[in-house]
C-alpha positions as CSV (number, residue, x, y, z in Angstrom):
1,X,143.0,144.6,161.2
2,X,146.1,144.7,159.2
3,X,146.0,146.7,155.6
4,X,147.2,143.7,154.0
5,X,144.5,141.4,155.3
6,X,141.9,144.2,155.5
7,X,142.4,144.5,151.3
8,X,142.4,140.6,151.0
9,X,139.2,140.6,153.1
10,X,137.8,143.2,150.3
11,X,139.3,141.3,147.8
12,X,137.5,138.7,148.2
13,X,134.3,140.2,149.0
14,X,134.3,141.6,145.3
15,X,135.2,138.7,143.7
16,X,132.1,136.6,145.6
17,X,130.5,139.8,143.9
18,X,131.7,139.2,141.1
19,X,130.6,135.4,140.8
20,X,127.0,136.4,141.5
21,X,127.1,139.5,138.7
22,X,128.8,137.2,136.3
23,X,126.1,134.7,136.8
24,X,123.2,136.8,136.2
25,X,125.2,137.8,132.8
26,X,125.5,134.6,131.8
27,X,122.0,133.2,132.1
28,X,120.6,136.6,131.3
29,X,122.6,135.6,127.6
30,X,120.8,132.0,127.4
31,X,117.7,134.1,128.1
32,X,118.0,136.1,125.1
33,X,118.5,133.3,122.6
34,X,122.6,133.3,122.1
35,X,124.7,130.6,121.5
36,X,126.5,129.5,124.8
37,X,130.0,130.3,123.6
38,X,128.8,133.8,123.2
39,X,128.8,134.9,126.8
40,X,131.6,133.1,127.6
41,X,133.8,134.6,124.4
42,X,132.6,137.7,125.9
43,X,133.4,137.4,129.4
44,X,137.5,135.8,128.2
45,X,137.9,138.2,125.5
46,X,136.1,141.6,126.1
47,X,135.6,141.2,130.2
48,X,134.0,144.5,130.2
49,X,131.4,144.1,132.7
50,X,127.9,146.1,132.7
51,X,129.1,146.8,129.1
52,X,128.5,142.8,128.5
53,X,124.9,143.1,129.7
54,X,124.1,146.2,127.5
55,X,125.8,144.0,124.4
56,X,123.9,141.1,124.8
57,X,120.7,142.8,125.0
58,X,121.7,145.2,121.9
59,X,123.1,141.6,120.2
60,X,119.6,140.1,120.9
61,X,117.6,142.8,119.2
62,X,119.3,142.3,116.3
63,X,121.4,145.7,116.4
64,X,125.4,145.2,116.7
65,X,126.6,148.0,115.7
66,X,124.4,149.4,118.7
67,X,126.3,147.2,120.5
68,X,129.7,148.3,119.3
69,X,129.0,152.0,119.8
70,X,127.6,151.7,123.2
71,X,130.3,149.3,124.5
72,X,133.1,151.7,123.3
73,X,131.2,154.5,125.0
74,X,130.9,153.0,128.3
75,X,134.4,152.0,128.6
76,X,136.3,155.1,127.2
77,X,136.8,155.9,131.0
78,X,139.4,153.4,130.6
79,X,141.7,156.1,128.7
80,X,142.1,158.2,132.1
81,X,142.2,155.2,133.9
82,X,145.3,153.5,131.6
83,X,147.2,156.8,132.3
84,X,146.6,156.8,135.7
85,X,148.3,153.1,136.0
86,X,150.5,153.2,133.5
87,X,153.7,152.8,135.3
88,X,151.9,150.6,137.5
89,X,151.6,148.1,135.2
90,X,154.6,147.2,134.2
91,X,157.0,149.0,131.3
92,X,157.1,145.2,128.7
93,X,154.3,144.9,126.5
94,X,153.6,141.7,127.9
95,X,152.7,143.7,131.1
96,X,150.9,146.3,129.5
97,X,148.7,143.9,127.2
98,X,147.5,141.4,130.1
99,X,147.2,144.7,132.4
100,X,145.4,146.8,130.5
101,X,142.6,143.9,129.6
102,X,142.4,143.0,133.2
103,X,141.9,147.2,134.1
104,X,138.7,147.4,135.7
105,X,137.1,150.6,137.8
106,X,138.2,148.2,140.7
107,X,141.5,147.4,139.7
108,X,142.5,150.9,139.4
109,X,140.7,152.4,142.8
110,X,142.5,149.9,144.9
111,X,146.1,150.4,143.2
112,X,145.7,153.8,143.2
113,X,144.8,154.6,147.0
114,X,148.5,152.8,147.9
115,X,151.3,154.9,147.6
116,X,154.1,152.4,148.1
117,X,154.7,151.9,143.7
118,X,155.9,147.9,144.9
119,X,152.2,147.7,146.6
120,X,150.2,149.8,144.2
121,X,151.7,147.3,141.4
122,X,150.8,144.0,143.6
123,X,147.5,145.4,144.8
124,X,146.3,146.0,141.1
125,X,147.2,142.2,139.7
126,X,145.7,140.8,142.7
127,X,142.2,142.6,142.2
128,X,142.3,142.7,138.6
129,X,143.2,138.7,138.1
130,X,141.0,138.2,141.0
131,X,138.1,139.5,139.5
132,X,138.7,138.2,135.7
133,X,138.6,134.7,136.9
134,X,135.8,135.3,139.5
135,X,133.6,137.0,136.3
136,X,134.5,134.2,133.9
137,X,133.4,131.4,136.6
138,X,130.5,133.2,137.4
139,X,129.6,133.5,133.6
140,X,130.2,129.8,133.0
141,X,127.8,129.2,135.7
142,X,125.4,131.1,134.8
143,X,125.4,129.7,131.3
144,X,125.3,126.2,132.9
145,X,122.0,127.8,135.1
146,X,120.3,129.2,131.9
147,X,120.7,126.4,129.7
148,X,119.1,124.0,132.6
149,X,115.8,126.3,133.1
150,X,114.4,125.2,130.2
151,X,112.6,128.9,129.4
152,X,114.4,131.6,131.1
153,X,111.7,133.6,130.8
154,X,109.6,131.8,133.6
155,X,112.0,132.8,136.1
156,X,112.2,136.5,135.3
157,X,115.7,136.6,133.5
158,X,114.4,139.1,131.2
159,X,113.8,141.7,134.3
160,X,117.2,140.6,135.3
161,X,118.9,142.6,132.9
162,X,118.0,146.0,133.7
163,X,117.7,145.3,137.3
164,X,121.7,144.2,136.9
165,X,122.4,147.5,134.9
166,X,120.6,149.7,137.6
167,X,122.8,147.9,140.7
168,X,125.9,148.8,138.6
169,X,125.4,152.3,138.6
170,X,123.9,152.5,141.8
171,X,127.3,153.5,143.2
172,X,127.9,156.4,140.9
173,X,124.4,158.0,141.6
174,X,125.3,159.6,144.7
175,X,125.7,163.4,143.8
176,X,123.1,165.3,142.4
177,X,124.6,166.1,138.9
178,X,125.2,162.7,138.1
179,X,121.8,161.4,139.0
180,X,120.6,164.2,137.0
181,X,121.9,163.6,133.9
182,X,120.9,159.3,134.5
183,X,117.6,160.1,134.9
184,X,117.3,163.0,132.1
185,X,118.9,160.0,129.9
186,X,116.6,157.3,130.7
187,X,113.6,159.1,130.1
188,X,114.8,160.5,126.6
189,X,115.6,156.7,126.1
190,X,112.2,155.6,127.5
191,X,110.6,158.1,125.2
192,X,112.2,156.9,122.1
193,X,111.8,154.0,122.1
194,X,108.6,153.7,120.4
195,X,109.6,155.3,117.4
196,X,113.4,154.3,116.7
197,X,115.0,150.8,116.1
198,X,116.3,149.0,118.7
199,X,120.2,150.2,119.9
200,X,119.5,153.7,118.9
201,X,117.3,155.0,122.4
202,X,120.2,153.5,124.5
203,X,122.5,155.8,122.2
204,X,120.0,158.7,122.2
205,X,120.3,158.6,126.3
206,X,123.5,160.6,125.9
207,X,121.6,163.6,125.2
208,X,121.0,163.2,129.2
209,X,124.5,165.1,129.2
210,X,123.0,168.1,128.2
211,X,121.7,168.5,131.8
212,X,125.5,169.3,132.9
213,X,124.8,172.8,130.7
214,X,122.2,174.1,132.9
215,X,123.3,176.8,136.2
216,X,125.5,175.5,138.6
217,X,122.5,176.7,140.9
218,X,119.8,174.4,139.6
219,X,122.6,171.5,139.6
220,X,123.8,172.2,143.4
221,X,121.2,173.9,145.6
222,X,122.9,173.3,148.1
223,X,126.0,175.8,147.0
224,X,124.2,178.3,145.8
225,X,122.6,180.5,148.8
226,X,126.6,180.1,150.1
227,X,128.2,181.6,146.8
228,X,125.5,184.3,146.8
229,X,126.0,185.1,150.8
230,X,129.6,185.3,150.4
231,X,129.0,188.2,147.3
């Protein structure tokens, strides 16, 4: 199989992904009492993905702000990421507004693993476009699907959420460190809970971070009893 068609092939895979994730947003929205337009304004004018879910559930327990602060901590990856792409993008401001609101953790993988700069640029407008209007349809949908149940919460939407959250991070779970630090986080969120207003646990879950300061031996086992051999 060709590169070209073996990225299309991809391509689309993640945007059928992308109809199904956008969905479960949508509905998962309905379930929590918003307006319609909300997920939809949302999915057009943020299009910030498990950032979305996290807002609406924030939005729905009557925190913003927590909503605010917790978006704009999820996606300040997207500083690195803009400077990574940068001249991908495109040098008019035209280029650089649609491109950077498109940017996804997608987006920037697939451009970036092409070194031809003519195929890097087409590879990241074809995922990122790809997957705005696959997120948006699914969203619409899934507003459409939410507002027909009649009560969401007969069908499970509200377990929907976190089970949504948890497949989005699934990926980045893989090294020890990283899963680590989730878990440490959840459970200070988990314990929290109780005794703070809703927003601020989810916030508090940073402290999960703190893991990253313990010995490099406690965070990989595995490369310890090597470093110490080779003393």
């Amino acid at each position: 199989m060709s590169t070209v068609k073996r990225t299309l092939r991809d391509v689309g895979a993640l945007g059928a992904a992308m109809v199904a994730v956008g969905a479960s947003f949508g509905a998962i929205a309905i379930a929590y009492g918003l307006p319609p337009w909300t997920p939809i304004a949302m999915s057009t004018v943020v299009f910030a993905g498990g950032s979305q879910f996290l807002a609406a559930g924030l939005i729905a327990a009557g925190n913003p702000i927590a909503a605010v602060l917790a978006g704009l901590l999820l996606n300040a990856r997207h500083l690195p990421f803009g400077l990574a792409v940068a001249s991908t993008i495109g040098g008019s401001w035209r280029h650089r507004l649609i491109g950077s609101h498109i940017m996804t953790d997608e987006a920037v993988a697939f451009a970036l693993a092409e070194t031809d700069p003519a195929q890097r640029r087409r590879i990241y407008w074809l995922v990122g476009t790809t997957l705005f209007v696959t997120w948006n349809i699914g969203t619409v949908l899934g507003v459409l699907l939410g507002g027909a149940t009649g009560d969401p919460d007969a069908l499970g939407l509200d377990a929907a959420f976190p089970a949504a959250l948890i497949a989005l991070i699934l990926p980045s779970l893989r090294d020890r460190p990283t899963r680590l630090v989730a878990l440490a986080g959840a459970a200070t969120a988990v314990a929290l809970t109780p005794v703070l207003p809703a927003g601020l646990p989810v916030l508090c879950a940073l402290l999960g971070l703190l893991v990253l300061l313990a010995p490099s031996r406690f965070l990989n086992p595995r490369v310890a009893p090597a470093e110490e051999t080779r003393c």
